[in-house]
C-alpha positions in Angstrom: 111.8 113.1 85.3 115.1 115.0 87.4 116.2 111.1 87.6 119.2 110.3 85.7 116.6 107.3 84.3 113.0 108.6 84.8 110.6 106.0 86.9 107.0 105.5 86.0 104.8 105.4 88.7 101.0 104.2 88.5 98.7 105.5 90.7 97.3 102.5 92.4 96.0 102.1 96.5 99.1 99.5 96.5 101.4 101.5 95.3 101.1 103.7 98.7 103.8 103.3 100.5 103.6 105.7 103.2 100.8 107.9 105.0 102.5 110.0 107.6 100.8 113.4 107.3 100.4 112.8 103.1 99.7 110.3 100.5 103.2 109.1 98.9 103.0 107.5 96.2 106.1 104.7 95.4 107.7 102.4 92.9 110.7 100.6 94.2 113.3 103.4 96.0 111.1 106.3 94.4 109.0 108.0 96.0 106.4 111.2 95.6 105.0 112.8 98.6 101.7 114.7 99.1 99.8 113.7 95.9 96.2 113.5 97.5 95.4 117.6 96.0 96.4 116.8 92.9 94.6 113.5 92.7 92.2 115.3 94.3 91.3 118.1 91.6 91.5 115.4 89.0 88.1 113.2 91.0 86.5 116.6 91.0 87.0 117.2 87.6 86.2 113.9 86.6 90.2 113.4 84.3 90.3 109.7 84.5 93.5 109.6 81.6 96.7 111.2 82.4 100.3 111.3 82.6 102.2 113.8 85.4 105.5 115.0 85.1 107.3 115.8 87.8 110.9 117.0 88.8 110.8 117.1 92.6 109.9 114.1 95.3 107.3 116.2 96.5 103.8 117.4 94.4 104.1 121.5 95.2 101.2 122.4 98.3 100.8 125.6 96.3 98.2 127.3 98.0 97.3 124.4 100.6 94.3 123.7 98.0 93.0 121.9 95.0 92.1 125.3 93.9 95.2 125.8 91.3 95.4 122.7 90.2 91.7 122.8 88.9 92.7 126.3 87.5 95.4 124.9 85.5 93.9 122.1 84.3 90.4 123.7 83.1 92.6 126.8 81.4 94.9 123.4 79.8 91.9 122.3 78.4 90.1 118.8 79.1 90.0 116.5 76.1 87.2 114.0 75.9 88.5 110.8 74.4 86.4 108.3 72.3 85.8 105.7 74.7 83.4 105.3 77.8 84.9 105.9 81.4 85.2 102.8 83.5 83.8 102.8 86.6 84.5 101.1 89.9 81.1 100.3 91.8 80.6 99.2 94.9 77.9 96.4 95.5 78.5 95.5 99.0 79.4 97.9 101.9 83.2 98.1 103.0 84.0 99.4 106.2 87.3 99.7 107.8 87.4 100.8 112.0 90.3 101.9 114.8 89.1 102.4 117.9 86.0 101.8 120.4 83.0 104.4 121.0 83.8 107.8 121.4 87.4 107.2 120.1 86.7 105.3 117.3 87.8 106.3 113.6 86.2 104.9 110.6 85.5 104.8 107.0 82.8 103.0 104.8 81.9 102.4 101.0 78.3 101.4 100.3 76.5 100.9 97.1 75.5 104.5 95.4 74.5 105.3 91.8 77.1 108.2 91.9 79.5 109.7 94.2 78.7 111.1 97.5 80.9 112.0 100.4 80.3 112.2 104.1 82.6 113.4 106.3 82.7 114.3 110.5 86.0 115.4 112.6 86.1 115.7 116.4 89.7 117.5 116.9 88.9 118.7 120.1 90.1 122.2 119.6 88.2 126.1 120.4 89.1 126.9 116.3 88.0 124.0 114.8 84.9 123.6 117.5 83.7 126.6 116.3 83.3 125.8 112.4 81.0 123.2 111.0 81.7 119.4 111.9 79.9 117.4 109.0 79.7 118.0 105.6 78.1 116.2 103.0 78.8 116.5 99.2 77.4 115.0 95.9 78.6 114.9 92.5 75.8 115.1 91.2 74.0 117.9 92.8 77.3 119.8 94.0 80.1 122.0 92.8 83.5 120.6 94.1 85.3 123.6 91.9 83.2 126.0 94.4 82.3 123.8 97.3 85.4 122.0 98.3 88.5 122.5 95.7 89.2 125.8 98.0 89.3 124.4 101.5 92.9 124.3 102.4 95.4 121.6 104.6 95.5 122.5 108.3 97.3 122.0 111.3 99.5 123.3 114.4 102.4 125.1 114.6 103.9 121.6 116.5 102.8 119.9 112.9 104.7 122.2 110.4 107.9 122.0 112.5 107.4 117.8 112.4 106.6 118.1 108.6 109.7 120.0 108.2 112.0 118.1 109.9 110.9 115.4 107.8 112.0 117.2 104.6 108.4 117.8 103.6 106.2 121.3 103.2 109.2 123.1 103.4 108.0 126.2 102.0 105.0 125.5 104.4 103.7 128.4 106.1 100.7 130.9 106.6 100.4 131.6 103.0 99.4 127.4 102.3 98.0 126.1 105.1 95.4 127.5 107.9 97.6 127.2 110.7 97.0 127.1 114.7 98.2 127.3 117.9 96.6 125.8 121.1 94.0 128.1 121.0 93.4 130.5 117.9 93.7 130.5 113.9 97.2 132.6 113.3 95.6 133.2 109.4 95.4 137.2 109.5 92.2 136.5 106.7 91.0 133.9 108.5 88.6 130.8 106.6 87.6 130.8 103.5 84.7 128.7 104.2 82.8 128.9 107.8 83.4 125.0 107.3 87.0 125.1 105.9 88.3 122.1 108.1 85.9 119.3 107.2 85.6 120.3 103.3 89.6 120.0 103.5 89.2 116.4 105.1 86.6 115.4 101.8 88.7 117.2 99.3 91.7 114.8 100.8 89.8 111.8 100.9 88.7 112.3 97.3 92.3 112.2 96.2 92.6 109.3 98.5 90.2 107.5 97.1 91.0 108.2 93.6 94.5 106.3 94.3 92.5 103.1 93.5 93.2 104.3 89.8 89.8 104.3 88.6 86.8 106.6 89.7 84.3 105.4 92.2 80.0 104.8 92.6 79.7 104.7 96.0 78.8 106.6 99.1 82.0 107.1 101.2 81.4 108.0 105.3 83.8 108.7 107.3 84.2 109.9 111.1 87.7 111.0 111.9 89.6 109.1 108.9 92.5 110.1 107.4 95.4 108.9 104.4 95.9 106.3 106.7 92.5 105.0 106.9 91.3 106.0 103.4 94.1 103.6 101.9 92.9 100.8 104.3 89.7 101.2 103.1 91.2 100.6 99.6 93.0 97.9 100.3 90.4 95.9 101.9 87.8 96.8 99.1 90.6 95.0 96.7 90.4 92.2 99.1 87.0 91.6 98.5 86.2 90.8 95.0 82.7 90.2 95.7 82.5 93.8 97.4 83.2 95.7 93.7 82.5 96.0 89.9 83.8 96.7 86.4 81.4 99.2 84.8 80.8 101.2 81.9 78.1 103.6 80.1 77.6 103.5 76.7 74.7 105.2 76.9 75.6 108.8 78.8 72.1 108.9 79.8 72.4 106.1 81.9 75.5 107.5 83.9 74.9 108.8 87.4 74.0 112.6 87.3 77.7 114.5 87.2 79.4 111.7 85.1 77.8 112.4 81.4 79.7 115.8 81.3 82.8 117.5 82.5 82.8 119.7 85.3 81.7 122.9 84.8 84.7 125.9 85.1 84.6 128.2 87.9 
């Protein structure tokens, strides 16, 4: 809305025009960068409706989280509207793969009645070899607000200075982001969870995924995925109509477990 003329932008996996390090979103000439937290907070939150305003090409990283955003929206208040969500459920597995063997990356949808999450990285560093590898984590049974919305972005010091130099993160540092060298965490308080990384690579790939514009019933998996992969994954699930449903609940009780209710506060 800074925009002599403001632009509308609809979250939509097509409307991704870019994956370098964030989601960016785009419609024509205009762009907005790192919008997977945000999007993020909103799938764990389960706020399908809603309208962003924003005067800056860039979604702020805050505290490298999803924390504040769910903070800000639960103390806004969460409005349920008079109409049942609609749902996007996957019937038939979708898988999208780069790579052979121990190299390869991918990432899968199958059928689920609900929303789970799978998630394993191999980054082949003493820091991140030393926390957790594989984390798991349903709506249903799980707390994102306490289990995932606090897991923040990582990377090396190499990354920050090739973010920067790219006009994004730059007020990137220590205070939003659990930074590395080659060997060590440089965060004087260290993690926040003893599996930090891999919560932060589900938290992303739940505001990924929520770029499709609608939430999901499915069971995601993913080994070494990233924006890049999670919007391929998208994309081809949109190419196959056969792979996908429109559904709704009129009866609540019939909704996966999670779904009937808004998420509980902190």
């Amino acid at each position: 809305i800074d925009l002599p003329v403001p632009v509308e932008i609809k979250v939509a996996a097509t409307a991704v025009s870019d994956t370098t390090m964030a989601s960016t979103l785009a419609a024509g000439d205009v762009k907005v960068h790192t919008v997977e937290h945000l999007m993020s907070a909103c799938a764990g939150l389960g706020v399908d409706n809603l309208y962003v305003d924003i005067t800056a090409e860039e979604v702020p990283i805050l505290d490298g989280s999803a924390a504040s955003f769910v903070f800000l929206l639960q103390s806004a208040g969460i409005e349920l509207q008079n109409a049942p969500r609609h749902f996007i459920r996957i019937v038939k597995p979708v898988e999208v793969r780069l790579g052979q063997a121990g190299d390869a990356k991918w990432a899968r949808l199958e059928p689920y009645h609900g929303y789970k999450l799978s998630f394993e990285i191999d980054f082949d560093h003493p820091a991140v070899d030393a926390t957790g590898q594989h984390v798991v984590f349903d709506m249903s049974t799980d707390s994102y607000s306490k289990d995932i919305a606090r897991a923040r972005t990582f990377g090396f010091t190499s990354d920050v200075e090739a973010m920067r130099a790219n006009g994004l993160a730059l007020g990137g540092g220590l205070d939003n982001a659990i930074v590395m060298d080659d060997y060590k965490i440089l965060n004087a308080e260290g993690l926040r969870y003893d599996d930090e990384f891999v919560k932060h690579k589900i938290l992303d790939a739940m505001g990924d995924l929520y770029l499709l514009g609608k939430p999901l019933l499915a069971s995601y998996s993913a080994r070494r995925s990233g924006h890049s992969l999670n919007n391929l994954l998208l994309r081809e699930l949109l190419k196959n109509a056969t792979a996908w449903e429109w559904v709704t609940f009129a009866d609540a009780a019939l909704a996966p477990r999670g779904f009937a209710q808004l998420a509980k506060a902190w």
